[in-house]
C-alpha angles and dihedrals in degrees: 000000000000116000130190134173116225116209127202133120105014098300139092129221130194119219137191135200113243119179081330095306120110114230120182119242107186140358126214138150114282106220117195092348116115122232117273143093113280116200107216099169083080097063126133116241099233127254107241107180097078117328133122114221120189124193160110112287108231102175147006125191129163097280110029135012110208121217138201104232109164109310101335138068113236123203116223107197101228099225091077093059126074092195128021124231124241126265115250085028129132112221145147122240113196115184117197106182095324096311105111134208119189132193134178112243123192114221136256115259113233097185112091121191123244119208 
């Protein structure tokens, strides 16, 4: 099953893909995330032997939370982690054989100022 957010107006909504048409699922508020379609169904499933992901977190359900990092979703299965992390929220997810660690990270400004 194919699976998508949808991102406008403050609010987020979670599609499926049903016989190639998009029906939306559910619909909830979209804090810190900008408006566009974000294709989860290409995430990555995590590495959890020894990796570092950072990113924005776009999504949490019951069994996964899917994270921006870079140009790609990743998919962190939930069971690894005692507590999820926020939607719209920048952390760092480091994995050591399975254990986990997560901080928030503020991100890097890309504006500079001209003067």
């Amino acid at each position: 099953m194919k699976q998508r957010l949808l991102v406008m107006n403050g609010q987020k909504l979670v599609q499926n893909e049903v016989d190639g048409t998009w029906k939306t699922i559910k619909v909830t508020k979209a804090p810190g995330l900008k408006a566009g379609f974000y294709n989860i169904y290409l995430a990555k499933e995590a590495e959890t032997t020894s990796h570092t992901y950072e990113g924005l977190i776009v999504h949490v359900d019951k069994d996964f939370f899917y994270q921006k990092s870079g140009s790609e979703f990743i998919k962190h299965p939930s069971k690894y982690f005692l507590k999820l992390p926020e939607v719209g929220k920048n952390i760092t997810v480091q994995y050591d054989n399975e254990a986990t660690q997560t901080k928030e990270t503020i991100p890097a400004k890309t504006r500079k100022l001209s003067h």
